[in-house]
C-alpha positions in Angstrom: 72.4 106.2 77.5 74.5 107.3 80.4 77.7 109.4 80.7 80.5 108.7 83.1 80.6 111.2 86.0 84.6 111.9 85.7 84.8 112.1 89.5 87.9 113.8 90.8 90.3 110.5 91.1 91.2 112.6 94.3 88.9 111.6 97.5 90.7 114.1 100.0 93.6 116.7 100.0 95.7 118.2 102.6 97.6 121.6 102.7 99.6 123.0 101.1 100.9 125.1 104.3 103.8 127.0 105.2 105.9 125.9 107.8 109.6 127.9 108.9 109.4 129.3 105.0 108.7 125.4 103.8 105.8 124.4 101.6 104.8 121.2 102.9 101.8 119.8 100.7 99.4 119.1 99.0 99.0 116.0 100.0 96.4 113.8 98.2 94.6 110.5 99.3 92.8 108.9 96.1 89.7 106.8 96.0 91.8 103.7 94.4 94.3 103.7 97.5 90.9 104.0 99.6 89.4 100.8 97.5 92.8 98.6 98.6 92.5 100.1 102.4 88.7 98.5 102.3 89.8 95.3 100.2 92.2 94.7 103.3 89.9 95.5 105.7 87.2 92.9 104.5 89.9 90.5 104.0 91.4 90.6 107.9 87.0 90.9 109.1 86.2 87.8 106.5 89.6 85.6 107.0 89.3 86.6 110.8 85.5 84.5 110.8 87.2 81.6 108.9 89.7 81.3 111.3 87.2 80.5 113.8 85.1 77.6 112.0 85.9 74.5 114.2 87.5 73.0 111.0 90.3 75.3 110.9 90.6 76.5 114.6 91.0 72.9 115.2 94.4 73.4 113.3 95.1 76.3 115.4 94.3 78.9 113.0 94.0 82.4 115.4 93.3 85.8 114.3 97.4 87.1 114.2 97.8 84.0 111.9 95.1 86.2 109.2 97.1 89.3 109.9 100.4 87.8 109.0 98.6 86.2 105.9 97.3 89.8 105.0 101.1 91.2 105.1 102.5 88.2 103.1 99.3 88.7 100.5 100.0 92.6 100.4 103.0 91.5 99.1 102.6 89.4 96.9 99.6 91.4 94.9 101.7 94.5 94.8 105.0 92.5 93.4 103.2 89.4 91.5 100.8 92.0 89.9 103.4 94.2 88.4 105.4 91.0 87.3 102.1 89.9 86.1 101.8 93.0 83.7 105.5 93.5 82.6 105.8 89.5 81.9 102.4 89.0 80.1 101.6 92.4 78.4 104.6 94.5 77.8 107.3 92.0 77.9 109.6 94.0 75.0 108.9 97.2 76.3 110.2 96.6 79.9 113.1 94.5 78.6 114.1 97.8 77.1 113.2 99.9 79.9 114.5 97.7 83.2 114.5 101.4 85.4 110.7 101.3 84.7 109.6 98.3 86.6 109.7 99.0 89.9 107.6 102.4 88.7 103.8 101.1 89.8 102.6 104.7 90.3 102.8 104.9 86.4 100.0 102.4 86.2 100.0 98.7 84.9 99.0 95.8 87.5 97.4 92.2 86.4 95.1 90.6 88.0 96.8 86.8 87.1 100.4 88.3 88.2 98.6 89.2 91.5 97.1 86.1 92.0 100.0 84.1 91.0 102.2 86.1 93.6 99.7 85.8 96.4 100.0 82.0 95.5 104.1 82.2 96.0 103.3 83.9 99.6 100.8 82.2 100.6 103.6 79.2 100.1 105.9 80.9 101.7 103.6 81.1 104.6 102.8 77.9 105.0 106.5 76.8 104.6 107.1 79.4 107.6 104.0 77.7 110.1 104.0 74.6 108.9 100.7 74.3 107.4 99.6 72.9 104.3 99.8 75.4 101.3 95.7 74.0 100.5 95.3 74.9 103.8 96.2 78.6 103.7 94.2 78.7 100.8 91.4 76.7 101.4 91.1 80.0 104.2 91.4 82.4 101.9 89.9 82.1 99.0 85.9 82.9 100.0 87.4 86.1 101.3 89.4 87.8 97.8 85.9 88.1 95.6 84.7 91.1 97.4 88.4 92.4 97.7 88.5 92.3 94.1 84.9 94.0 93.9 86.5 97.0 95.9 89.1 97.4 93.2 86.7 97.5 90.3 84.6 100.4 92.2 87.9 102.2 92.0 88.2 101.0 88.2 84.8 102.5 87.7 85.7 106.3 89.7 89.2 106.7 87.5 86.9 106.2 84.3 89.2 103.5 83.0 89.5 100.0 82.1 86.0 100.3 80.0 84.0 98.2 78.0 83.5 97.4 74.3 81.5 99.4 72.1 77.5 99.2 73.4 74.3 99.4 71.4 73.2 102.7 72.2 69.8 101.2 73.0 71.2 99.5 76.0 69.8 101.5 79.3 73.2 101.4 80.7 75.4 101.7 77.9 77.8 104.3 79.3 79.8 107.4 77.5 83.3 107.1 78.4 85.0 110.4 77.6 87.9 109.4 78.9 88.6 106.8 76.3 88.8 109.5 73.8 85.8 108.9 72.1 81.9 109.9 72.7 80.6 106.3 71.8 78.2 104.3 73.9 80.3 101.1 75.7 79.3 98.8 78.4 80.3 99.9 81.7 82.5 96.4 82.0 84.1 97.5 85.5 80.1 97.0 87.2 80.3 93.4 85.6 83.1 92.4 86.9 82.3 94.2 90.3 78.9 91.9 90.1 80.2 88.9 89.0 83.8 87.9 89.9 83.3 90.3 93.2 79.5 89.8 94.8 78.3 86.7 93.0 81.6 84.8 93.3 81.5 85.9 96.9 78.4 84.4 97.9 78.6 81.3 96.2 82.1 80.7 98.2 80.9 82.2 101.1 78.1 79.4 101.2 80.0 76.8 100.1 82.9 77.3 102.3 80.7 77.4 105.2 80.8 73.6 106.0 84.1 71.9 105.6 84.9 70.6 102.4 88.2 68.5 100.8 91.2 70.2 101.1 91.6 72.0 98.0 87.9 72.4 96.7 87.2 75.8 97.9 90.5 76.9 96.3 89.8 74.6 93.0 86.0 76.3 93.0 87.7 79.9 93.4 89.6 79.6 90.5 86.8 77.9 88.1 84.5 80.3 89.1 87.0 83.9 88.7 88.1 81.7 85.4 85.1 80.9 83.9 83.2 85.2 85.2 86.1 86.8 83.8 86.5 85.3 80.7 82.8 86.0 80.1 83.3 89.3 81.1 86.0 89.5 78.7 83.5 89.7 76.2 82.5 93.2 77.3 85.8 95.0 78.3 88.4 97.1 76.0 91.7 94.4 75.0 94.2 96.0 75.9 95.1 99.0 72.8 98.8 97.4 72.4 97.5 94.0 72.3 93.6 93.8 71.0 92.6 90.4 69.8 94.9 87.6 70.2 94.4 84.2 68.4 90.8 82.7 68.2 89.9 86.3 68.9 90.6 85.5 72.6 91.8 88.6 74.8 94.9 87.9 77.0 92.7 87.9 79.8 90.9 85.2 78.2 93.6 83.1 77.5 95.0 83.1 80.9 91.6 82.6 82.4 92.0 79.0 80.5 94.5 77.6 82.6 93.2 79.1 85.7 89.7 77.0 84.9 92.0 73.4 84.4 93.9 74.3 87.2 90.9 74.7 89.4 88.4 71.6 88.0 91.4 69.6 88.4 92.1 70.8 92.2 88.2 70.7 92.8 88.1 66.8 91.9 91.4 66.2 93.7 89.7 67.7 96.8 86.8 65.6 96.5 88.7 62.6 97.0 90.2 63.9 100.4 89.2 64.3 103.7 
């Protein structure tokens, strides 16, 4: 049985130092602001060699093109993923706190928000250059997974989002102090880092590398973070103010199940196209 490191959720500090009688600092850069900076990265290095397949440069896809997609994705993560939260988890709490909202730096972002907000400007992109929405996402979508493995690295340094309860016979099973408790519980942030991050990567990566039906690399990307998470659902904490919904489904689970019929029907769709 392991025990969570608690590593400082701070990666560097500055300061503080005096300047003309001022205190200017500290000033603090955290591992989970790090994870985003190197989700971004790989996005612009893996979007950026998807540009160049003949398929899409053909269409006149060019590297700025990615780096205006990465701005109109920033976006829509940071805004869609706090909607996301407020709407699906803590709709009557926010309805009586509107001033709290806008506050992200108090915590609370959702996965489904995010990728439903990505979704609204990665329409708004394609509304702007003239290019097919399954287009923009057809480009895209081998290059989230290992975006999304990023953020669960910095899931696992912060020591939160855990698991269940684990059978302390489990070699990895995992003390989580700071859930309050000195139980054993699967470390559920390195399954969804290995599944809906590096294995979802790969098998996009590969089947995205010859060109496909417009819409089946999108329709496959949400099948297959549908079908990962909602496994690996099984192993994480519900939510305290939520638990268990009907059929003893999490909320993750249950918007998992539209993201899986969304995407088998887009997959088939795609097969039928050119």
């Amino acid at each position: 049985m392991l025990v969570h490191p608690q590593f400082n959720p701070v990666a560097v500090s500055f300061g503080p130092w005096q300047v003309g009688g001022t205190t200017l600092g500290p000033f603090a850069i955290h591992w989970y602001g790090l994870t985003y900076m190197v989700a971004f990265g790989l996005f612009v290095w893996l979007a950026g060699r998807r540009a160049a397949y003949p398929w899409f440069a053909r269409e006149g896809w060019i590297r700025r093109d990615v780096e205006d997609l990465l701005f109109y994705g920033v976006l829509g993560v940071v805004l869609g993923g706090r909607l996301g939260y407020v709407i699906f988890y803590k709709p009557a709490y926010y309805a009586a706190h509107l001033s709290e909202i806008p506050a992200v730096w108090k915590g609370g972002m959702s996965f489904h928000g995010g990728m439903l907000g990505v979704i609204v400007a990665m329409a708004l992109f394609g509304l702007a250059r003239r290019r097919p929405f399954l287009q923009v996402t057809d480009l895209i979508a081998p290059c989230v997974p290992l975006g999304l493995a990023s953020g669960r690295v910095g899931n696992f340094i912060n020591g939160e989002l855990w698991g269940r309860v684990a059978d302390p016979s489990l070699p990895w099973a995992m003390v989580f102090p700071e859930s309050g408790s000195l139980v054993p519980r699967h470390p559920s942030q390195i399954y969804q880092f290995l599944g809906e991050g590096i294995l979802l990567f790969v098998v996009l990566w590969i089947y995205g590398k010859k060109e496909r039906g417009r819409g089946q690399v999108s329709g496959l990307f949400l099948m297959g973070y549908g079908v990962l998470r909602f496994v690996a659902e099984f192993f994480r904490e519900p939510d305290d103010f939520l638990g268990l919904l009907s059929l003893g489904m999490s909320m993750g689970q249950w918007l998992c199940v539209p993201m899986v019929i969304a995407g088998a029907l887009m997959f088939a769709w795609g097969a039928r196209q050119r």
